[in-house]
C-alpha positions, 0 to 999 in steps of 0.5 A: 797806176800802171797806164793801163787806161782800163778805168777811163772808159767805165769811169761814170763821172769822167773824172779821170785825165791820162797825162803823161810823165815828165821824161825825169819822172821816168827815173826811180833816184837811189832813194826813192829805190831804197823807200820803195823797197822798205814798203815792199818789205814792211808790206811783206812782214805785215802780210805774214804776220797777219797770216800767222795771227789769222792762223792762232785764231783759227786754231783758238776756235779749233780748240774752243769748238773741241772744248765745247764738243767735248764738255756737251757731251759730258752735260749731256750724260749727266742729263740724260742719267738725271732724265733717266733717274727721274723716270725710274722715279715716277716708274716707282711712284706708280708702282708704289701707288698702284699696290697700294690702291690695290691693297686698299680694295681688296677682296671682296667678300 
């Protein structure tokens, strides 16, 4: 808390009381300056490697999605040439079936 006194006024339970410090409250003791520093420094660290852990994550996914990209593709070759052996297939089997229905009629006389 700064002071600022912005949260009194839209607080819905009027629960928040300003009070002032004590004049010796004012003052940070060598101590409490070095604590205070500590956070602000293990804060910081904490901050980076979280940002650095965020980052690796990011990039795994990268990765991953390329992997993925790149497999689809592949699979989608091998289908699409197993789809295509499968028509020329039944292209044959028609074909076969349809001489030899026309050799079974034959001329007529």
């Amino acid at each position: 808390c700064t002071g600022c006194d912005l949260c009194v006024e839209p607080c819905p339970v009027d629960c928040i009381d300003m009070l002032p410090l004590p004049i010796n409250q004012h003052l940070i003791t060598p101590a409490q300056a070095t604590h205070y520093k500590a956070r602000f420094s293990a804060h910081n660290l904490r901050l980076q490697r979280d940002a650095i852990e965020h980052e690796q994550r990011r990039q795994a996914r990268r990765e991953a999605a390329k992997t993925k990209a790149v497999e689809v593709p592949l699979e989608a070759e091998t289908a699409a040439s197993s789809k295509q052996e499968q028509i020329q297939a039944a292209i044959a089997r028609a074909k076969a079936k349809k001489m030899a229905a026309t050799k079974n009629v034959g001329p007529q006389s």
